[in-house]
C-alpha positions as a LaTeX table, in Angstrom:
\begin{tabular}{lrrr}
\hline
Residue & $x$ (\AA) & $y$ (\AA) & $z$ (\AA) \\
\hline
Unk1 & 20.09 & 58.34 & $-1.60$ \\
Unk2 & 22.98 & 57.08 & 0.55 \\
Unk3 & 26.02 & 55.88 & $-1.45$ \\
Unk4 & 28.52 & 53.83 & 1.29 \\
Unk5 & 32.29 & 52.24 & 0.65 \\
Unk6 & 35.48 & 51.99 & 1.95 \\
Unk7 & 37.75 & 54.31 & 1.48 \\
Unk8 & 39.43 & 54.39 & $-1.86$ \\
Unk9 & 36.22 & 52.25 & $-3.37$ \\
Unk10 & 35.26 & 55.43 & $-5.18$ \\
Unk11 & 31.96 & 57.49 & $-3.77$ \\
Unk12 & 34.82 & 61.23 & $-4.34$ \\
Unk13 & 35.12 & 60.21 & $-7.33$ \\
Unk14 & 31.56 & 59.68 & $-8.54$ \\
Unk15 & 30.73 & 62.90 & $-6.75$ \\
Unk16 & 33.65 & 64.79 & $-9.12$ \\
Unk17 & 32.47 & 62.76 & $-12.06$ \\
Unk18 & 28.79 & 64.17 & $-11.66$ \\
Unk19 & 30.50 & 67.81 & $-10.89$ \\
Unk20 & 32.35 & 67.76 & $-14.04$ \\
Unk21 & 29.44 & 66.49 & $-16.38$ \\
Unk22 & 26.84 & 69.04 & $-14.90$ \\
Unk23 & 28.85 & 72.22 & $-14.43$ \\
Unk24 & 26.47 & 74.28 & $-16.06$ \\
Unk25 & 24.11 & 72.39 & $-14.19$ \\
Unk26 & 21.81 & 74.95 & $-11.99$ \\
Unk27 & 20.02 & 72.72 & $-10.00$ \\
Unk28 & 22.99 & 70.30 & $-8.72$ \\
Unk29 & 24.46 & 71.77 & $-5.58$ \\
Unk30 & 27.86 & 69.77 & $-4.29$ \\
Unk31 & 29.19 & 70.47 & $-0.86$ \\
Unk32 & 31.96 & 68.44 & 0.86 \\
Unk33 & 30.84 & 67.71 & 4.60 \\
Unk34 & 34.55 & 68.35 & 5.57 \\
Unk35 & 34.15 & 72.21 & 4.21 \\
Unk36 & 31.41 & 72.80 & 6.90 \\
Unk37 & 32.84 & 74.67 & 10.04 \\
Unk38 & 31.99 & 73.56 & 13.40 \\
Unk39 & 30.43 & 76.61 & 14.14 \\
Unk40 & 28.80 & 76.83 & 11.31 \\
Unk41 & 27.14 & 73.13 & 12.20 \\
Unk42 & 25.54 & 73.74 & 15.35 \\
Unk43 & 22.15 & 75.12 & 14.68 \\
Unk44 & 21.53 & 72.74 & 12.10 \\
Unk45 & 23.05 & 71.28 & 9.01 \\
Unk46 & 20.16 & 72.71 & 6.79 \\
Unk47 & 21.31 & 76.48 & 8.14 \\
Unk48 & 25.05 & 75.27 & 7.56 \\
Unk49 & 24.36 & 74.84 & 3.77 \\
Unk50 & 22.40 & 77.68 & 3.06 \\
Unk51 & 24.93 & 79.79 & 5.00 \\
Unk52 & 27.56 & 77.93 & 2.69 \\
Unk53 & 26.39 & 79.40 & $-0.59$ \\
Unk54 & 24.28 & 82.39 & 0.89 \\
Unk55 & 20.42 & 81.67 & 0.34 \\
Unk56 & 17.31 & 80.46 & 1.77 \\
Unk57 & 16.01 & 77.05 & 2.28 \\
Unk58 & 13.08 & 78.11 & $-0.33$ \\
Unk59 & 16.33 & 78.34 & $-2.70$ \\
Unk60 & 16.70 & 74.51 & $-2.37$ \\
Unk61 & 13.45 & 73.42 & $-4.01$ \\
Unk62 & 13.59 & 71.29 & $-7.20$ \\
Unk63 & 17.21 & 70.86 & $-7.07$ \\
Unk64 & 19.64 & 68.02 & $-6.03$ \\
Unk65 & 21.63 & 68.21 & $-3.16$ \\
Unk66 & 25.16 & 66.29 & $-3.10$ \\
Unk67 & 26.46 & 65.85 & 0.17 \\
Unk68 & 30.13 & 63.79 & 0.27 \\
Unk69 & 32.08 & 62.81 & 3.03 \\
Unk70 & 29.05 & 62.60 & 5.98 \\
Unk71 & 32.16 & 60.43 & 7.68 \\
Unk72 & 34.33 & 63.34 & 7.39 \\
Unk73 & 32.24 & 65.94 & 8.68 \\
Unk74 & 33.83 & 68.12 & 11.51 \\
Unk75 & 30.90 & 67.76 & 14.03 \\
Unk76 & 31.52 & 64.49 & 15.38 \\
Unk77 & 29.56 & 64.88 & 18.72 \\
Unk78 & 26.19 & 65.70 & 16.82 \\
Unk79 & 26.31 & 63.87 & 13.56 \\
Unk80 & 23.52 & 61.58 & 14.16 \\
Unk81 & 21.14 & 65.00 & 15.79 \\
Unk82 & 22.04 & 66.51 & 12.80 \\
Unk83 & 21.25 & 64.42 & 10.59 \\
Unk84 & 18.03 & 63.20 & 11.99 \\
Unk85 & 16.73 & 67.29 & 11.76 \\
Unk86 & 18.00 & 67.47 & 8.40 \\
Unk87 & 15.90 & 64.80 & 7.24 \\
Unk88 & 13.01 & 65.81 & 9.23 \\
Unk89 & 13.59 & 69.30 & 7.41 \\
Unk90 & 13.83 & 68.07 & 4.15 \\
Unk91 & 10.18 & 66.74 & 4.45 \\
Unk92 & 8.74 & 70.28 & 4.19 \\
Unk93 & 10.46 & 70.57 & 0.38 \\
Unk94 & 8.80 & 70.13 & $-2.85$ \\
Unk95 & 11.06 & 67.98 & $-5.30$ \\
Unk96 & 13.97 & 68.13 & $-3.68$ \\
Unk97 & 16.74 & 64.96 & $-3.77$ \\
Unk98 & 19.68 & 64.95 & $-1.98$ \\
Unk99 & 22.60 & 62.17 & $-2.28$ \\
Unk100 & 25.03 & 61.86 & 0.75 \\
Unk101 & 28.68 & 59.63 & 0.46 \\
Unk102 & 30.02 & 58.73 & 3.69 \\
Unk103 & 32.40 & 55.60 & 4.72 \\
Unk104 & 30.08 & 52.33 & 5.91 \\
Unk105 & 28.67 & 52.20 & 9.90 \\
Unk106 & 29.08 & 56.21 & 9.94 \\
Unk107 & 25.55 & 56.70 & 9.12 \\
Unk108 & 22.09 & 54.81 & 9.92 \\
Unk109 & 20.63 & 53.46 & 6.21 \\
Unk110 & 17.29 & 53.61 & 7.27 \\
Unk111 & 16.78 & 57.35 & 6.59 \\
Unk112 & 17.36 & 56.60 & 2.55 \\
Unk113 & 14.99 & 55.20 & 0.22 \\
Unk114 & 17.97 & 54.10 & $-1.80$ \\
Unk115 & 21.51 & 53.12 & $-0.33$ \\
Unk116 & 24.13 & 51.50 & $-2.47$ \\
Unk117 & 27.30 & 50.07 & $-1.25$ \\
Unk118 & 30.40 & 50.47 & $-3.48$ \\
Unk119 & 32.11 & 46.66 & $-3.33$ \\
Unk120 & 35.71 & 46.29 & $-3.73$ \\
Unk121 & 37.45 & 44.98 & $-7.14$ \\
Unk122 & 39.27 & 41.63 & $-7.24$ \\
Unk123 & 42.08 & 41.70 & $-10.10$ \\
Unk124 & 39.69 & 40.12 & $-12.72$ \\
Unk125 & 37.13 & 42.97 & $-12.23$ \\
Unk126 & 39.35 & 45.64 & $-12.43$ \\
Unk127 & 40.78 & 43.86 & $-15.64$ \\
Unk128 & 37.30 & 43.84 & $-16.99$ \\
Unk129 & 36.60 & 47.63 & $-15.68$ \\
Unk130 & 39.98 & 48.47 & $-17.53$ \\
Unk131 & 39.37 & 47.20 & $-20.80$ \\
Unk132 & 35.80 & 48.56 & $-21.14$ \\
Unk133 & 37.32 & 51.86 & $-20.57$ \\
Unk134 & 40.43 & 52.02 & $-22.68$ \\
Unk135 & 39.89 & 49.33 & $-24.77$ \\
Unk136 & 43.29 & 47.40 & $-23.93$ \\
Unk137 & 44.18 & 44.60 & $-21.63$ \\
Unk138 & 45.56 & 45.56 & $-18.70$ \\
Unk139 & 48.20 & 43.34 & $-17.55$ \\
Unk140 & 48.14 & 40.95 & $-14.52$ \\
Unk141 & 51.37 & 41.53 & $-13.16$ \\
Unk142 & 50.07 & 42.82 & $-9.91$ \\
Unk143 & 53.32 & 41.65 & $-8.21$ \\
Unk144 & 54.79 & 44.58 & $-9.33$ \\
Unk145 & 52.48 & 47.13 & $-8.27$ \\
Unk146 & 53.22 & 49.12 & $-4.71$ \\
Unk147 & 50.38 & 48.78 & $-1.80$ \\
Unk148 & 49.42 & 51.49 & $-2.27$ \\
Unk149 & 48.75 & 51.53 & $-5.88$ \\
Unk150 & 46.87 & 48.26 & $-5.64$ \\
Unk151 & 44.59 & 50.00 & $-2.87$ \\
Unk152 & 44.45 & 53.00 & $-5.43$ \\
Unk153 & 42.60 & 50.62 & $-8.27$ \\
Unk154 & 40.50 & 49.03 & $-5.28$ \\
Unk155 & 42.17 & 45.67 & $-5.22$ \\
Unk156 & 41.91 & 43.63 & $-2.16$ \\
Unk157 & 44.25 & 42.14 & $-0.29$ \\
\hline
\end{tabular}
């Protein structure tokens, strides 16, 4: 699965949501693309995660792999290599899913079965957001709100 948006649309903050619900969670495995060394990157990206938390690729099977940040990762040069082998490696595994976040045009969509794009909120669907989580009206005095808190909320200019 392929999760895409603009930065600030959300895709770190699923990622921490799912973290924090399924801590005790054995078979979810989060990694950050930007905590992958270089070095550690050029054999393969497969090799960089199981060097990341010290096991085998066998140690991967029936659990879910959350990759964030494929935009941020360190390897520029070889992004699109490395991601090609990965997929091609993760055809050998037995129930294995793997969800990668990245920023839109970073990464081709046609490796994922399933790619959602986070959209940006307008004003009335952040007030509608707001209210079905807190239960109040949030008010519409925008006006008042700095840049960058209106790109914090994911309004549009």
């Amino acid at each position: 699965m392929l999760i895409t948006g603009v930065p600030g649309m959300g895709k770190t903050s699923i990622i921490s949501w799912i973290a924090n619900n399924y801590i005790n969670n054995d078979k979810i495995i989060i990694l950050a693309f930007k905590d992958l060394a270089q070095a550690s990157l050029e054999k393969n990206l497969l090799s960089a995660i199981c060097s990341r938390f010290n096991c085998n690729d066998e140690d991967l099977e029936n659990k879910i792999l959350i990759l964030d940040g494929f935009d941020e990762m360190k390897a520029l040069d070889i992004r699109e290599k490395l991601l090609n082998d990965f997929i091609n490696d993760l055809n050998d595994f037995n129930n294995f899913k793997c969800i990668i976040t990245s920023r839109p045009g970073y990464i081709d969509t046609d490796y994922f079965q399933n790619v959602f794009e986070l959209k940006q909120f307008d004003i009335g669907k952040v007030s509608i957001f707001y209210e079905k989580i807190t239960g109040k009206v949030l008010l519409k005095k925008v006006g008042f709100l700095l840049k960058s808190q209106q790109e914090c909320i994911g309004l549009s200019n």
